[in-house]
N, C-alpha and C positions, 0 to 999 in steps of 0.2 A: 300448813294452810289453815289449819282450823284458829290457833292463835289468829292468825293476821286477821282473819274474819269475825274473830269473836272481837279483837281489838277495836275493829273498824263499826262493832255496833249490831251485828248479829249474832244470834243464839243458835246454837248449835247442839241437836242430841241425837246419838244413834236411837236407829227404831230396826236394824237389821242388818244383815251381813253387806258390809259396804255402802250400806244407804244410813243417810244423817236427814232431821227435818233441820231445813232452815228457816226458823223466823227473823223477822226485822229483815228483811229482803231490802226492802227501799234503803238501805243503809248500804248496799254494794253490790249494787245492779250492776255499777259501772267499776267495779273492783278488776283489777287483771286478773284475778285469776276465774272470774265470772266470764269478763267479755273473751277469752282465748281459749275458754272449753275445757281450760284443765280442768275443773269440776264441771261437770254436769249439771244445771239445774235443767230440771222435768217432772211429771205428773209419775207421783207413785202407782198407779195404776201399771201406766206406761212401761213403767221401770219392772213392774210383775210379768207384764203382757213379757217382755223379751227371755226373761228368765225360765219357764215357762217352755222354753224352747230349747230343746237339747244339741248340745253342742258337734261338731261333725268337719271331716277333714275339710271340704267343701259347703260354703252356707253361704243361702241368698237370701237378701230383703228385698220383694218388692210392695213398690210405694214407697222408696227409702227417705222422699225429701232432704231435710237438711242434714240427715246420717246418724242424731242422735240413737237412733236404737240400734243406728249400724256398730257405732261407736261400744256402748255398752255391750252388746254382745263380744265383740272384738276385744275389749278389756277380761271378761268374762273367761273367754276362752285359754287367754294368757297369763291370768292365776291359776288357771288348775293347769297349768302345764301343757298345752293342745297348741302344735301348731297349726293354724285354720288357714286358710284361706275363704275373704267374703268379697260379695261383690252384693252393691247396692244399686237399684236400678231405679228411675223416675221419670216422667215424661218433661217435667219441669226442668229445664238447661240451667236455669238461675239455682236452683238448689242443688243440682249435681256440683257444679261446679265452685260453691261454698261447703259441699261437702267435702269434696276431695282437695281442697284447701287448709280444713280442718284437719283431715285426717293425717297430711303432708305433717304438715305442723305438729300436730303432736306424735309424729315417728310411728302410727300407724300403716307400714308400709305394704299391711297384708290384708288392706282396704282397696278397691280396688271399685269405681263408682260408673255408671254409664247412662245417658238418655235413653230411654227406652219406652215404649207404648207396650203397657202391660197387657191389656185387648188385643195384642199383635200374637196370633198364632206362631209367629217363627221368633218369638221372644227368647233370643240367645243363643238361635241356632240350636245342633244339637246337642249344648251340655245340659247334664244332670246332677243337684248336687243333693247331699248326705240329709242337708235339712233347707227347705224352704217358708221362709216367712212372708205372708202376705199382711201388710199396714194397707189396711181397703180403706178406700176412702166412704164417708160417712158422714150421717145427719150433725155427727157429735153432740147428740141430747145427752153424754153422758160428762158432759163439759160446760152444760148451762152457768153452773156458781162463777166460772171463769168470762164466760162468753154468752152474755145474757143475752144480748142484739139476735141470736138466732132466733130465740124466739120470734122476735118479727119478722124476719126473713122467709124463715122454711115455710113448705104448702104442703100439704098432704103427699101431692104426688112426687116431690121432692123425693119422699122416701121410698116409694117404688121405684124412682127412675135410680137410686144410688142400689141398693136392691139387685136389681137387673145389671148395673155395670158389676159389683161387685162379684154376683155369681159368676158374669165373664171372665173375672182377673182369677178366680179362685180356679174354674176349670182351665185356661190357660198355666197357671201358676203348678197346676198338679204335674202338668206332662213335665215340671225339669226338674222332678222327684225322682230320683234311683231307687230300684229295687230295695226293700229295704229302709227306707227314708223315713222322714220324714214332714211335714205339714202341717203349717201354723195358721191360721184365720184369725184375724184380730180385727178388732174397730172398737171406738171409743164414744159408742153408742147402749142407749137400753132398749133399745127397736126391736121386738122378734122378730120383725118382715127383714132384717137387715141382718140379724144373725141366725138364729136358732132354724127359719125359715131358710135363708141361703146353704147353710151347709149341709141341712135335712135333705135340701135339691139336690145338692152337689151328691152328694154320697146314694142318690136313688139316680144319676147319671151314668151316661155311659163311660166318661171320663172320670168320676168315682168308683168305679166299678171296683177297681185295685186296693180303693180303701177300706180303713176300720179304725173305729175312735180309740182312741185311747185317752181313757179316761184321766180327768184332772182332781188330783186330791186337793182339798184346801191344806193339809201340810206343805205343800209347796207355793207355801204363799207366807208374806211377811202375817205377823198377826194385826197389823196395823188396816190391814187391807179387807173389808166389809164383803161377804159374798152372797149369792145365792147358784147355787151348784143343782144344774137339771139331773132329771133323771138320767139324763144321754152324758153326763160326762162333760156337757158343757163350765163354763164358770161366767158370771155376769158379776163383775164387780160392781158395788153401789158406792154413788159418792155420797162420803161420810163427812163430817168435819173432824179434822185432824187426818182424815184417810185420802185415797185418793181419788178421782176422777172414776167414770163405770162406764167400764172396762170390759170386752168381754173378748173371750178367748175360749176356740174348740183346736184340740191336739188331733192329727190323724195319722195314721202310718200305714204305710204302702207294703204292701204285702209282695 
């Protein structure tokens, strides 16, 4: 695949285990092997944020939309030898259903995707799995170089009202942690009211009670990838040119 893509007028160089930057993009947007998934294109951030995340017989993504993170993680799992079972869940019918089209497709059969209201206390019934990932939805100020138009869009209280949802989906998102577990907060934002502030709540809640950080080294991060790492363990990825998008990610595990 790298020939045919280099062939077709893109540039191609590893920057880390399994990730390649591609430049000349506009040269094979519409390449097959772009428009059917079998490479992935997405924001290196993104691609840390799932990594980041430790792998478990049982793993959920909620906020899965179109499934890319579901995707990578599920490839992720079946080089180091794991057989996983994931389930992807989203409120959005039109993205479930291009997700799980995708995954069909590329013989991902231990994807496994559903409409779902992450707000919904009885989100999936009584299961519990090994590691849970929360994609919260977000300002995305940390997306501007790609998505400038926000600027004009967003109001202040935009970001308390995403804020206040997001704290929702993360305490909801805790209960289908197993003993043991794990717990991802991610968003692709630099807002401390949206991160550093939501998970600070979360873990002074009743429904964080169980939890405790675990801390995020920058060794587990490509070098490519710009940070600023809090005191709490947090990671705020900054977007850099050549790096990617800022990214932020807190790890927690369930005692």
């Amino acid at each position: 695949w790298e020939q045919q893509l280099t062939q077709a007028g893109a540039k191609i160089t590893p920057i880390g285990e399994n990730v390649v930057r591609i430049e000349g993009m506009q040269h094979i947007r519409q390449h097959p092997l772009i428009t059917s998934r079998v490479i992935l294109v997405t924001d290196l951030g993104a691609q840390s944020a799932v990594n980041l995340a430790p792998l478990g017989a049982r793993m959920l993504e909620v906020g899965c939309g179109r499934g890319t993170k579901t995707l990578i993680w599920a490839d992720r799992a079946r080089r180091e030898g794991m057989e996983a079972k994931l389930i992807g869940v989203d409120k959005s019918a039109h993205k479930i259903e291009h997700a799980q089209e995708d995954a069909d497709r590329l013989g991902f059969d231990e994807i496994g995707y559903q409409v779902a209201d992450a707000t919904d206390e009885t989100l999936l019934a009584e299961e519990t799995f090994d590691v849970v990932f929360v994609d919260a939805p977000c300002s995305g100020l940390g997306t501007l170089r790609r998505r400038s138009d926000k600027r004009l869009r967003l109001k202040p209280e935009d970001i308390d009202e995403l804020a206040d949802l997001s704290a929702t989906i993360l305490r909801t998102s805790a209960q289908k942690v197993r003993e043991g577990g794990t717990l991802l907060y991610a968003t692709c934002t630099m807002s401390r009211r949206e991160n550093d502030e939501v998970v600070a709540g979360f873990l002074a809640s009743v429904e964080g009670a169980d939890f405790q950080l675990d801390p995020i080294d920058e060794s587990e991060l490509p070098d490519a990838v710009s940070t600023i790492r809090s005191e709490h363990g947090f990671v705020q990825m900054q977007p850099i040119s050549g790096g990617g998008d800022g990214h932020f990610v807190a790890r927690l595990a369930r005692s």
